[in-house]
N, C-alpha and C positions, 0 to 999 in steps of 0.2 A: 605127271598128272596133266600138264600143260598138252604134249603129245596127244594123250587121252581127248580131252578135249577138243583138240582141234583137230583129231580125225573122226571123230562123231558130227562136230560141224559138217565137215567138208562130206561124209556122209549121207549127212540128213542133205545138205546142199544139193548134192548128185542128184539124189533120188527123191528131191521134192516132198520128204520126209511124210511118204506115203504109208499111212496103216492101210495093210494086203488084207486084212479081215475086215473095213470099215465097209457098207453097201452102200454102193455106188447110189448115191440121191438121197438118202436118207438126213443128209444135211438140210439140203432144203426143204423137204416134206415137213421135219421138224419149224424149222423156221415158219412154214408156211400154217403151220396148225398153232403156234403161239399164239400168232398175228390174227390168225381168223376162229371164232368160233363158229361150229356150223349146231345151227339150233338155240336153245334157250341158255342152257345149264352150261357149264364147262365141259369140256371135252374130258376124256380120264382114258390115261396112257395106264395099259396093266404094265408093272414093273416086275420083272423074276429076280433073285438074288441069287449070283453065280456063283461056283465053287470057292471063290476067292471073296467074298463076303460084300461083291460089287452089284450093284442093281442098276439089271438092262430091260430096258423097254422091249416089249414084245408086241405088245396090242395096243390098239385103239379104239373105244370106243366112242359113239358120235351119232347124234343123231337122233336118241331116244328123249321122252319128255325126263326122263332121270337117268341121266349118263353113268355118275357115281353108283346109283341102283342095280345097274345093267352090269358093270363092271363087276360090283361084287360075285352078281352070277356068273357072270363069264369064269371067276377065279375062283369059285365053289366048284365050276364041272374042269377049270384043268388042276385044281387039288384031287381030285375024284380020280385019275388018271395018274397024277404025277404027284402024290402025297407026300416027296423026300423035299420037294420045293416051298422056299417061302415065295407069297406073291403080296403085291399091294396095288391099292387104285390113285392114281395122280393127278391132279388139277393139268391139263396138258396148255390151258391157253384163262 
């Protein structure tokens, strides 16, 4: 187990324990929408929930006098399209 262990470190160590799927900036755009609201209301990240019962950020909305509002439609026309998906609207900042 120890073995185990400390070739997963030494691993992760190598390779800067990079997720190959993570998009590049997406760290800081996140940070950077926390920190700022742009407009009145809160910002609202649409969330999809993936085959593994995990929820990823897709969208953003921003900008409207009703963010939350806007979201909902946003997630009414890609239910319209992609009806096998759960979606939800999120306070993003």
């Amino acid at each position: 187990m120890i073995r185990l262990s400390l070739a997963a470190f030494m691993a992760c160590t190598l390779t800067g324990c990079e997720n190959k799927n993570e998009i590049p900036g997406f760290n800081a755009m996140e940070k950077q929408v926390t920190r700022t609201r742009i407009g009145y209301g809160s910002d609202q990240w649409i969330e999809m929930q993936n085959g593994i019962a995990e929820w990823e950020r897709v969208g953003l909305i921003f900008g409207y006098t009703d963010d939350y509002e806007e979201c909902v439609k946003a997630i009414a026309g890609m239910k319209a399209e992609n009806f096998g998906r759960e979606y939800r609207c999120v306070p993003a900042n």
